[in-house]
N, C-alpha and C positions, 0 to 999 in steps of 0.2 A: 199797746205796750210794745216796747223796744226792747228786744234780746240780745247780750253784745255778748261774745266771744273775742278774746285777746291770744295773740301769741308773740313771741318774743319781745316782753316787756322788759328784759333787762338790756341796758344798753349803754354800751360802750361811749362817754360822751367824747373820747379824743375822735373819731372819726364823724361825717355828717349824718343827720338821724330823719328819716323819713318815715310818717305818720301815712300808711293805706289803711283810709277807709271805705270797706265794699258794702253799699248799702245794698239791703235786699227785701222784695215784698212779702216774702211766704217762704224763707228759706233756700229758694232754691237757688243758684249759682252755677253757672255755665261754667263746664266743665274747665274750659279755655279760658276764664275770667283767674279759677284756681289756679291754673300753673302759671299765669304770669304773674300770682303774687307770691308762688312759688319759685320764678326765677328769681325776681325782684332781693326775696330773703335769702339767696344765694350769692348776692354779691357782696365779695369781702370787705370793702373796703367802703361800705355802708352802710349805719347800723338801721333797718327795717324794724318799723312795729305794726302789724296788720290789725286790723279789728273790722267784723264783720258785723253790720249792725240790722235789725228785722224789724220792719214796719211799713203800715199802709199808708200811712201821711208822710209821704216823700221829703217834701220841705223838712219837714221833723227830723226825720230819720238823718240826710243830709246833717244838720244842725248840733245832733249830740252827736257823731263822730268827728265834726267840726271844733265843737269843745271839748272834746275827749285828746284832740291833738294838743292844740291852746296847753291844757294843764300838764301838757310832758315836754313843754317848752324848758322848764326846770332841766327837764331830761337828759337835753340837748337835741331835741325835736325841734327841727330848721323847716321842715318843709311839709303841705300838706298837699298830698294826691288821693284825689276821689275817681274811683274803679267802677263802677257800675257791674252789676252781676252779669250784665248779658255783652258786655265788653274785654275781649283776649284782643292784652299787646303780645304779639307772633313772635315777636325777636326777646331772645331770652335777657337781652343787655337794654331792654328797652328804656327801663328807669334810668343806668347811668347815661343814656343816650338824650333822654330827657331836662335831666338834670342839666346837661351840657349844652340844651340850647339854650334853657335858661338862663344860665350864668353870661355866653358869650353873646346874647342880644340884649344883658341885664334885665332882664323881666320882673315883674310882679308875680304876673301868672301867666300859665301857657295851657292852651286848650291842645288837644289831638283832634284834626276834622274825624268824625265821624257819620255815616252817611245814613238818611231814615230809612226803615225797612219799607223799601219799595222799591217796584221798577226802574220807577222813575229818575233816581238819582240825583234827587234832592239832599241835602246836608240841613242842619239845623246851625251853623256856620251864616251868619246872616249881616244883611246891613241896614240901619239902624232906621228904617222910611216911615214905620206906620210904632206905633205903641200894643199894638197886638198884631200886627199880619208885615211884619217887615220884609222884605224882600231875601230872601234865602239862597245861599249859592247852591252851585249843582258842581256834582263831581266833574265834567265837561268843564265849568268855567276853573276850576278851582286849582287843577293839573298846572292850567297853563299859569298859574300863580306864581309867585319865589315857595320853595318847600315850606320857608316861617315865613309867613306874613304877619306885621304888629299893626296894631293900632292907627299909631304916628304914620305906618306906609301909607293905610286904607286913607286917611285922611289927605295925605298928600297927592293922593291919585282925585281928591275932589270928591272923593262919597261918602255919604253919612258912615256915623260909628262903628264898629266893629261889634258883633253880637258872637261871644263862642259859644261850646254847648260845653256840657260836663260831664260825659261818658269818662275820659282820663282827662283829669285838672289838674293843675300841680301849681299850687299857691304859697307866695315865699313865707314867711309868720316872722319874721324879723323885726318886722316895721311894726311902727304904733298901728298902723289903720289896718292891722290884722286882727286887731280885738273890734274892729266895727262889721263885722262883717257877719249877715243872717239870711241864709238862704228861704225866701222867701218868694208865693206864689201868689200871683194877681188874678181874680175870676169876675167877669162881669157878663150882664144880660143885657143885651141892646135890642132894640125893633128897627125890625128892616124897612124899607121905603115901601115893601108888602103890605105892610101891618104883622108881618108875622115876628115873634120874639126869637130870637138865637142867642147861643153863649159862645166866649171867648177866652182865651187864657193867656194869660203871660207867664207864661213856666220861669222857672226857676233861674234858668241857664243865661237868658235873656236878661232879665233883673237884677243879676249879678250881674252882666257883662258892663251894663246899665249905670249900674250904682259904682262899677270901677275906671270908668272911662269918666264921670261926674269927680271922681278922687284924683283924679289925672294920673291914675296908673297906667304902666305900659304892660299892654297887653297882647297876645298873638296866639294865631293857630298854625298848626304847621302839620303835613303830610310825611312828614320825617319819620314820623313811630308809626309803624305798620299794624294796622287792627282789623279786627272782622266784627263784626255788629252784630249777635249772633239772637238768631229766631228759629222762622220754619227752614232759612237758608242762612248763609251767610253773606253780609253785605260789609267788602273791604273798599279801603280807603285811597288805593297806593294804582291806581288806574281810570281813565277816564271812560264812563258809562254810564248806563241809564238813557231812558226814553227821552226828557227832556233838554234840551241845550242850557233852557234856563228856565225862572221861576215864572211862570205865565200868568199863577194868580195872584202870588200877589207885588204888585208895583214898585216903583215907574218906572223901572226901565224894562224896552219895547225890545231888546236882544240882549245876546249872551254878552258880559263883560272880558274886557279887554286888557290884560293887567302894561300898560302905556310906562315905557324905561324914564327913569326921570326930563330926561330934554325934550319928550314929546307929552308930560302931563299938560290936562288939562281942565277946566270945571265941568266935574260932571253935568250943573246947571244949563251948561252952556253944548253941549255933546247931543248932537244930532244923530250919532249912530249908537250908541248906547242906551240914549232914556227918552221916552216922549216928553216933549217941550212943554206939554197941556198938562203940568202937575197941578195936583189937586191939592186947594190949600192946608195948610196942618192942622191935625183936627185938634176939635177944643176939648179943654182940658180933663174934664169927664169922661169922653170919648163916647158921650151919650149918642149923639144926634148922626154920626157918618158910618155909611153904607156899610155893609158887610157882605164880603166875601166867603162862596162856602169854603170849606174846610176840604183839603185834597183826603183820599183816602191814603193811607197806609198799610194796607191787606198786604203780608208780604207773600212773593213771587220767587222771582230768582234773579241772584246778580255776581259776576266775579269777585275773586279777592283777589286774585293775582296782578 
């Protein structure tokens, strides 16, 4: 069962009207998650409606705060941004900051990179290689990035799709194909070339990135909005760190990425210093039959926010 709590439902529709919804499993909420929906309903010049919603089926939970946006469209509810409980935007104007890249790189949607709790300095910020183990950026390659990077860029530099994640999303609801939209998660069992069985996921984040790059939405992440990813530690955004340069398990490329100025792109395919040349073919359509990579750990450690 789903618990929602609502504040500032009345709303002003001559100013623009943003829809935070903070999904959460058991109630609880990082301290830092609260004040930046507390800064956020500070700004004057637009109107905030938060709803905090409680449950253990993530995809669900996402989903009626997703429709709960939807029907205060009437409202003048233009935009929806999903907060995750264990994610504080740091800068108190983060929303209008937000909002503003949106507009000025016209977006659909804009993710905020946010990095997994580990050492390692993995992102969930990925590029589009495998159906469950896509290749993932690392805080190290990501730095060296443009602050937004969309979609349209990544592709232009010659690499598959653009995967964001959904710690802050901020989704426009203007458009028809804002009523197609259902966060939705993929689970399968495969057998390794061991004989042994393993499971696999396609979260949410990816699926969505998925399903809006298939819509020809434009879509980007950007390093703009400063966040902490908050657990045993906290893991920000806004510096390059962590143990690895890049994603090692999972493929094809054999080092860290290079973000190449437009006069010197070139196909990734064809890129000797970026990706091994020996790519393995795309697996088939079930995703029964190819190998599987273990799962890195996530225990978290410790890592800068500064």
């Amino acid at each position: 069962m789903v618990n929602q709590k609502t504040r500032d439902m009345g709303l002003n529709k001559g100013m623009p009207g943003v829809f935070i919804g903070v999904p959460c499993y058991c109630g609880d909420i990082y301290h830092g998650t609260a004040r930046s929906v507390s800064y956020a309903q500070a700004i004057d010049k637009l109107n905030v409606c938060a709803m905090y919603a409680t449950g253990s089926l993530l995809a669900a939970t996402f989903n009626r705060l997703f429709c709960s946006a939807l029907n205060l469209r009437s409202e003048g509810i233009q935009y929806f941004v999903l907060l995750h409980s264990d994610i504080w935007a740091m800068r108190e104007d983060w929303l209008p900051r937000m909002l503003g890249i949106l507009e000025e790189h016209e977006l659909d949607v804009l993710s905020v990179v946010a990095p997994i709790k580990s050492q390692r300095g993995m992102t969930s910020t990925a590029l589009d290689t495998h159906p469950f183990r896509p290749r993932r950026l690392t805080m190290k390659e990501i730095v060296q990035f443009p602050e937004t990077f969309t979609n349209r860029q990544v592709a232009a530099q010659g690499w598959p799709g653009l995967l964001l994640n959904t710690g802050l999303l901020m989704i426009r609801l203007t458009k028809p194909w804002a009523e197609q939209i259902c966060f939705t998660i993929n689970d399968r069992i495969t057998r390794e070339p061991d004989g042994n069985f393993a499971a696999d996921v396609e979260p949410e984040d990816w699926h969505f990135s998925r399903w809006c790059n298939r819509m020809g939405l434009k879509t980007a992440a950007t390093t703009a909005i400063m966040i902490a990813h908050a657990g045993q530690n906290l893991w920000g955004n806004s510096t390059a760190w962590g143990d690895d340069d890049f994603d090692k398990i999972n493929g094809p490329f054999n080092g860290p990425l290079n973000w190449r100025p437009p006069a010197e792109l070139k196909s990734w395919r064809s890129s000797e210093t970026d990706m091994d040349k020996s790519l393995p073919p795309e697996p088939p359509s079930d995703c029964s039959q190819d190998s599987r990579t273990p799962m890195e750990s996530q225990s978290p450690t410790s890592a800068p926010i500064g």
